[in-house]
N, C-alpha and C positions, 0 to 999 in steps of 0.2 A: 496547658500541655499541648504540644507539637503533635497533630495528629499524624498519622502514619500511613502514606499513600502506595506504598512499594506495593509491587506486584510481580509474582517471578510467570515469565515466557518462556517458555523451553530453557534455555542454558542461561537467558539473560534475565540479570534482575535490575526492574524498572525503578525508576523510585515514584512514577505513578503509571497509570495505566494510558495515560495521552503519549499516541506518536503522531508525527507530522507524517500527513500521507507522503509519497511520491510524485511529482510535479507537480506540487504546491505549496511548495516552500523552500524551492530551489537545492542551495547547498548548505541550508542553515544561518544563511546571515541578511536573505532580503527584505525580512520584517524587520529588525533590528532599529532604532530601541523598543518597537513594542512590542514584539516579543524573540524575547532573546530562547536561544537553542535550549537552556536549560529549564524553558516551562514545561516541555515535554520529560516524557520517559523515555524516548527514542526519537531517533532524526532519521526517518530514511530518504535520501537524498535524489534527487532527479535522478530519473534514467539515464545508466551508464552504458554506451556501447565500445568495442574495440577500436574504430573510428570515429571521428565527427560524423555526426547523422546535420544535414540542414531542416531537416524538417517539412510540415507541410508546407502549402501558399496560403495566402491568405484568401478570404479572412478565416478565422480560427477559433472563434469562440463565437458562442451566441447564446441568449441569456432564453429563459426556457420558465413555463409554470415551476416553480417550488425546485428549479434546479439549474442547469447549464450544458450547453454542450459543446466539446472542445475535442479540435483535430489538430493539436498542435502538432502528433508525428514523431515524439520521442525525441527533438531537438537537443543535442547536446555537443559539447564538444570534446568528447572521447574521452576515456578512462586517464589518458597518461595525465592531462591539465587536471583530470580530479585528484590525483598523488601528489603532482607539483602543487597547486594551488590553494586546494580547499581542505585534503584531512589533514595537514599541519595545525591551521586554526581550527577545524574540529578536534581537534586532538585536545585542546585546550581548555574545551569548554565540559560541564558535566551532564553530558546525555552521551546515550550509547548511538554511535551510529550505524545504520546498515544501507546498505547499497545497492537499489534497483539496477538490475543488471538484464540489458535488454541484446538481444542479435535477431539477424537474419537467419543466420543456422545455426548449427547445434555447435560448432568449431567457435562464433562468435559468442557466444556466452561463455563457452569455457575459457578464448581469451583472455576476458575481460576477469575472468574467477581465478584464474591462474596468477593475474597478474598484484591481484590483492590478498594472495593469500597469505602473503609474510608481509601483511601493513594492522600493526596491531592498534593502529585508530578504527579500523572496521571490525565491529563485532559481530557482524552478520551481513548474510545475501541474500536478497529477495530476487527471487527468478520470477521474473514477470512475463508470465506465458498466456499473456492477457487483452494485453490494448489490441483497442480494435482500429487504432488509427493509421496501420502500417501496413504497407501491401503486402511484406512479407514478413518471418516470424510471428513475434506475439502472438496473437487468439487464436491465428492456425497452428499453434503448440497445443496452448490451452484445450482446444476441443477436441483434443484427442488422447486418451489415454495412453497410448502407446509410444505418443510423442513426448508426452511428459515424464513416463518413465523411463527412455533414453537420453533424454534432456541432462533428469538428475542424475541419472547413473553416472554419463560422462562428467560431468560438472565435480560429482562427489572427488573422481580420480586424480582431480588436481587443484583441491582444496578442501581440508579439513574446518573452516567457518561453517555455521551451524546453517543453513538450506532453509528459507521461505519459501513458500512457494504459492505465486499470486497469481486466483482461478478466478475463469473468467463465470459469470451471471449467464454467458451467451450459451448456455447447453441444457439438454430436455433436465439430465438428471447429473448434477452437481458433485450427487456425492460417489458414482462412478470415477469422475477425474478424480476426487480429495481421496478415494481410496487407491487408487494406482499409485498416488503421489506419494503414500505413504508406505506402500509395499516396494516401492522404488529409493525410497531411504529419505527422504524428506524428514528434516527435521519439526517443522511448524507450516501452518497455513495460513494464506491473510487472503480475506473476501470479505467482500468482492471488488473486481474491476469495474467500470464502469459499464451500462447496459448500451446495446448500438440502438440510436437513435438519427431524426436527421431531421430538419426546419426548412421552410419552402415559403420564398418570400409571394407570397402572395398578386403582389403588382408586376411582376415578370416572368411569375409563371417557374422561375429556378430553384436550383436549391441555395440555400444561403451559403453552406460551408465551401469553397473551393475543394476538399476533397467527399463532397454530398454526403458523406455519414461521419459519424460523431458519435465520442461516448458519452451518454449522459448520466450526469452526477447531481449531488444533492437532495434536497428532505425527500424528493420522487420516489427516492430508489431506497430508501430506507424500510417500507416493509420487506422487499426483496432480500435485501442482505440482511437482516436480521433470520428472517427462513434459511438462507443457503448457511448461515452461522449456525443456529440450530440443526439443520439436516446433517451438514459437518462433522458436527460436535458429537452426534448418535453414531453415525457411521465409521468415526476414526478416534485413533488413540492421542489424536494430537495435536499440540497447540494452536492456538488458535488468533490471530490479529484479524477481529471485527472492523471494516471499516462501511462506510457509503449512508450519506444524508448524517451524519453527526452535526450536531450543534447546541449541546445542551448534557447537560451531568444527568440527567432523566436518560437521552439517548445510550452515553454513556455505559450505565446501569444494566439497560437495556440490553444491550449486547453483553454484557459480561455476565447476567443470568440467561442467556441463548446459548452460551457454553464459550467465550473470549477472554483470554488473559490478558489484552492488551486489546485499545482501543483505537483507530486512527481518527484523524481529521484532516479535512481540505478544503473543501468549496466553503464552507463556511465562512473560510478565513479571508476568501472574494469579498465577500458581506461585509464584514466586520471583525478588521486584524485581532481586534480583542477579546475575540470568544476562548481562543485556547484559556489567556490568565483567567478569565469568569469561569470558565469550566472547572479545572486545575480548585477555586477555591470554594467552586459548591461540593464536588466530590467530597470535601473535609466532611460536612454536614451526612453525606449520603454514606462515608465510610464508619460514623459514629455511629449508626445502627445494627453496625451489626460485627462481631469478631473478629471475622475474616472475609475478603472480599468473596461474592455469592457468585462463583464463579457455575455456570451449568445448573442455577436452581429452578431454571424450566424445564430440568428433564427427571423434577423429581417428582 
């Protein structure tokens, strides 16, 4: 018998609880064939801004105890090539996609929300009020409650898509911002972003990344996002996308009893393209235990 991995997120329903994080799995097709868009339950797609962003200088990644850290800078090349280009063939394939939607001000996210709000390939918009690798925007939204509740406000006005909204690990108390964001109309949450970090090569005395801080991802930051998932989860009524050091149906779990209806993945997939399919068919084993997935059963 066909075990049955669905999982409902706010308005979407998954057919399991793995999503591909946000710039790490580009627009859905860079793995491909080894894994194809439809191992996931959702695709959220590289950060989208209302122009091309170029991004940082190099270099841009660098490899870190038990994780990584990357100043790539939100490189992308603007929301209009994501209409033209990529949600046609996403449109085609069966995972829900949603769209990391990045600005410099609050006029540049709502852009970018405006301009996808009658593209019925896009099921959702993750506001990423988070990265720390941009001099302006991201995490100076994120750390501040008050910017985040104008954020959404504006954003809601001119787009009916259901509202993520991606908080950053970089603040005293977490669930300060997850509560504004919710009293501000947010539909779901996804945490965390990556933590700011930074590597310093030793023989030159510099810091290795050309823009000297970095967010860093991977199994490091896994106890972190599992707490700000749980603190979340106690504090707000609402959904919840666990991601940060995923790599394993155990991790998995783990989040979705911290209070997560939906799981991400990414640096993992650095490692070894084939964890999402490994994941994807231990989960069978780990959903046979039990009725319903144990969504919140550490807060009982």
């Amino acid at each position: 018998m066909k075990t049955d991995l669905s999982i409902r997120f706010g308005e979407l329903e998954l057919a399991n609880p793995l999503v591909a994080v946000s710039g790490t799995f580009g627009y859905g097709f860079d793995y491909e064939p080894i894994i194809p868009p439809e191992t996931f339950g959702a695709v959220v797609v590289k950060g989208t801004s209302l122009e091309p962003w170029p991004g940082n200088a190099p270099p841009r990644i660098v490899e870190t105890p038990s994780g990584m850290l990357n100043a790539i800078g939100l490189e992308n090349p603007g929301v209009d090539v994501l209409i033209e280009e990529y949600l046609p063939r996403l449109a085609e394939r069966d995972t829900k996609v949603i769209v990391n939607v990045v600005g410099r001000t609050v006029d540049g996210y709502v852009g970018v929300a405006e301009k996808l709000d009658q593209r019925p390939e896009v099921h959702a918009l993750e506001l990423n009020v988070s990265c720390p690798n941009v001099d302006a925007g991201g995490m100076s939204f994120g750390t501040s409650p008050e910017a985040v509740a104008e954020l959404i406000g504006a954003t809601r006005r001119v787009t009916q898509k259901p509202l993520i909204v991606k908080l950053t690990p970089n603040v005293t108390d977490i669930t300060v911002v997850a509560r504004a964001a919710e009293e501000a109309g947010a539909d779901a949450l996804s945490l965390i972003n990556t933590l700011l970090g930074m590597a310093i090569d030793t023989e030159t005395g510099r810091p290795i990344l050309a823009n000297v801080v970095g967010g860093l991802s991977g199994p490091a930051i896994r106890p972190v996002a599992l707490r700000c998932v749980y603190q979340a989860r106690a504090a707000t009524n609402l959904p919840i996308m666990g991601l940060g050091g995923v790599s394993s149906a155990e991790d998995v779990v783990a989040f979705i009893m911290a209070g997560a209806s939906a799981v991400g993945i990414g640096t993992a997939m650095f490692a070894d393209p084939r964890t999402p399919g490994r994941i994807v068919e231990e989960l069978k084993e780990y959903r046979s235990r039990y009725d319903e997935w144990p969504i919140g059963r550490a807060h009982q």
